[in-house]
C-alpha positions in Angstrom: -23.2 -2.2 4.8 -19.3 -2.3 6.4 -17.6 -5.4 5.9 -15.1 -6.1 8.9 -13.1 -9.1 8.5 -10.9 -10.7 10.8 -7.6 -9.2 10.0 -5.7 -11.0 7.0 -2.4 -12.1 7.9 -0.9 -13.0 4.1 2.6 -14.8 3.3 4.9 -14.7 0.7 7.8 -16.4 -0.3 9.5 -14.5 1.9 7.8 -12.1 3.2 4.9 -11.9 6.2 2.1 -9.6 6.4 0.5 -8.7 9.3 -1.2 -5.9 11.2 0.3 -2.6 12.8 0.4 -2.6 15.8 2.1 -0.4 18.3 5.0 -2.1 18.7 6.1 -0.6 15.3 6.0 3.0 15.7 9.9 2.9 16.0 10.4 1.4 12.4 7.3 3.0 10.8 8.9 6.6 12.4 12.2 5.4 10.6 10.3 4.8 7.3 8.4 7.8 7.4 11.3 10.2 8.8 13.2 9.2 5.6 13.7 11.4 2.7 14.5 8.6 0.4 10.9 6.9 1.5 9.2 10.4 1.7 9.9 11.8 -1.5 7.3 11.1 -3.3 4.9 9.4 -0.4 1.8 11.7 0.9 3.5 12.0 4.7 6.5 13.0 6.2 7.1 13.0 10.1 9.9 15.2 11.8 9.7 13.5 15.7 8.9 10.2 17.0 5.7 11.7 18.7 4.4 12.7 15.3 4.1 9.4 14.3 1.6 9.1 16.5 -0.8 10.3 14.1 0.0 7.6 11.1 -0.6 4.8 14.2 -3.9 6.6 14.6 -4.7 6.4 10.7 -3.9 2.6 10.8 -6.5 2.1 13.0 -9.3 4.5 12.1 -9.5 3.0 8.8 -9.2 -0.7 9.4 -12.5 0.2 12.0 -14.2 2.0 10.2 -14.2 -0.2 7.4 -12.5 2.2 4.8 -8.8 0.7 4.5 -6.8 -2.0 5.7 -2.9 -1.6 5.9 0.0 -4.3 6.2 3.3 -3.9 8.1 5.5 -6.2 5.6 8.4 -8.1 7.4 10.7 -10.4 6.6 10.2 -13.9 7.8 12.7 -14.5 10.4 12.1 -11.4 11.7 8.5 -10.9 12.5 8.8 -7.8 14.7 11.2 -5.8 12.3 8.7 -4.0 10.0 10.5 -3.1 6.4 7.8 -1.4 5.2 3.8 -1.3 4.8 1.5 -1.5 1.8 -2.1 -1.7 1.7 -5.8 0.1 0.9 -7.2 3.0 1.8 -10.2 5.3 0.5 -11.8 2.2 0.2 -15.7 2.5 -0.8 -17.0 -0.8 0.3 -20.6 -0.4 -1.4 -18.6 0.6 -5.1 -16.3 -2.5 -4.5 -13.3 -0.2 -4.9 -9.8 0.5 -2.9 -6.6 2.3 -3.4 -3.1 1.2 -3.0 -0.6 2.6 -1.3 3.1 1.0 -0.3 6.5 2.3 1.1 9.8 0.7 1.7 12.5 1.1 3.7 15.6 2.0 0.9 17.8 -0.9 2.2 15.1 -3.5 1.1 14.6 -1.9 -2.3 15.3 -3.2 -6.0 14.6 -6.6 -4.7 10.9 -7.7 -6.0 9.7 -7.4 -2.1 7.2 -5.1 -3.0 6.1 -6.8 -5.9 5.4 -9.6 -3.4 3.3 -8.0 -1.1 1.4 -6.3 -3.5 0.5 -9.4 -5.3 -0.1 -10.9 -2.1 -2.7 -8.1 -1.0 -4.1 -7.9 -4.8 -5.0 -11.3 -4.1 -6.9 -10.7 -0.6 -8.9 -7.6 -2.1 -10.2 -9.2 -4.8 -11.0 -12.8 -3.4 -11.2 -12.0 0.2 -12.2 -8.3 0.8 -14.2 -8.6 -2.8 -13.1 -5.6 -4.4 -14.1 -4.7 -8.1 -11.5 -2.0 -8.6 -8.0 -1.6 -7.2 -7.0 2.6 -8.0 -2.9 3.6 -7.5 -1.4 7.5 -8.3 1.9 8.2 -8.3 4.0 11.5 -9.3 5.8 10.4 -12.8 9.2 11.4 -11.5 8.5 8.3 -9.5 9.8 5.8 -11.4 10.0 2.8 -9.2 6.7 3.0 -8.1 5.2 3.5 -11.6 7.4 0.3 -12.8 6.1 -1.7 -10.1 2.1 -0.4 -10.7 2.3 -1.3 -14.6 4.7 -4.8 -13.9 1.4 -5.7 -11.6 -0.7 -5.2 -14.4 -2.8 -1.6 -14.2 -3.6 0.4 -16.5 -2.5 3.9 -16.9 -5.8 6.1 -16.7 -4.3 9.6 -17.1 -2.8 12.4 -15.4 -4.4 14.2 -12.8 -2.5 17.7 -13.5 -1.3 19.7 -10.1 -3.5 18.0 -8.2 -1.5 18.0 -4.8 0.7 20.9 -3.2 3.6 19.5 -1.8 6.5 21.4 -0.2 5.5 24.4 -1.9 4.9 23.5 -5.4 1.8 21.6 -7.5 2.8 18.0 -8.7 0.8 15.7 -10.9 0.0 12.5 -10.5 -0.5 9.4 -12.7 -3.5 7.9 -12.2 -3.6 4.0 -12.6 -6.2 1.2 -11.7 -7.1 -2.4 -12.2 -10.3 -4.1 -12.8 -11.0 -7.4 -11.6 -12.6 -8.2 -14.4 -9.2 -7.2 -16.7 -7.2 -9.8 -18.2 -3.9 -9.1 -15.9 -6.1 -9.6 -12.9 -6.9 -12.9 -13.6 -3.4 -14.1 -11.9 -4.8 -12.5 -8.2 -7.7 -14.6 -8.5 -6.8 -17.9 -9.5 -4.2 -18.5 -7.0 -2.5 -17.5 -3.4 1.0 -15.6 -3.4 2.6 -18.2 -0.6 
């Protein structure tokens, strides 16, 4: 059985989080065009009409029930997306999700993304009742890697050349968090706002 909720808006301290919509394609083309953002992030688009295809992704999963994404903002600017965070591969009868996030490199090295992801942790285990919450990242990928362990997951392993990306194999570390850890415990007792 698909659950399909109403669409979560979240807050943070300062952040809002809120759906796509395709009033963002400018800022998620400026995101996703970037080779600071791209580096290590599964996509990469060359032209504004190629980003047609990630608007397209937003959508296919949040109806067909296997992902839900955020466009992160700050709040007194509400139609400026920074960047985007949220689930995908999500197997609703296993209780289980991945995360994914990017940000735009002007907004980095601030705890923003820290926020949101606390702030979605929170909604996929209380709200969208997730079990287990999966993140990968290349280990040449610092900042992501810092901000998957500062939120509490475990290192799994290494899933060795599992990708092909612009012409070579990369690794991946492979990460996750059970709701039933210890470090989950603060995404279930209380809201980020």
């Amino acid at each position: 059985m698909s659950v399909k909720p109403d669409f979560p808006v979240l807050r943070t301290q300062r952040l809002g989080l809120r759906r796509i919509v395709a009033e963002d394609r400018a800022a998620i083309f400026q995101g996703l065009s970037d080779p600071q953002v791209t580096q290590y992030y599964g996509v990469h688009y060359e032209t504004f009409e190629s980003t047609q295809a990630q608007m397209d992704w937003y959508e296919l999963i949040l109806r067909s029930g296997t992902g839900i994404w955020w466009g992160l903002h700050l709040h007194d600017t509400p139609q400026t997306l920074i960047g985007t965070c949220g689930f995908y591969e999500w197997e609703q009868e296993h209780h289980c999700a991945e995360l994914g996030f990017w940000l735009l490199p002007q907004y980095a090295g601030q705890g923003l993304m820290s926020e949101a992801c606390k702030a979605i942790l929170h909604c996929g285990y209380t709200r969208l009742q997730m079990h287990r919450v999966q993140a990968r990242a290349e280990p040449e990928n610092i900042a992501s890697c810092r901000l998957i362990e500062r939120a509490g997951f475990q290192l799994e392993g290494v899933l060795r050349e599992c990708e092909r990306k612009q012409e070579r194999y990369v690794s991946l570390h492979c990460y996750s968090l059970l709701r039933t850890d210890a470090q989950a415990a603060i995404y279930l007792k209380e809201s980020p706002t």
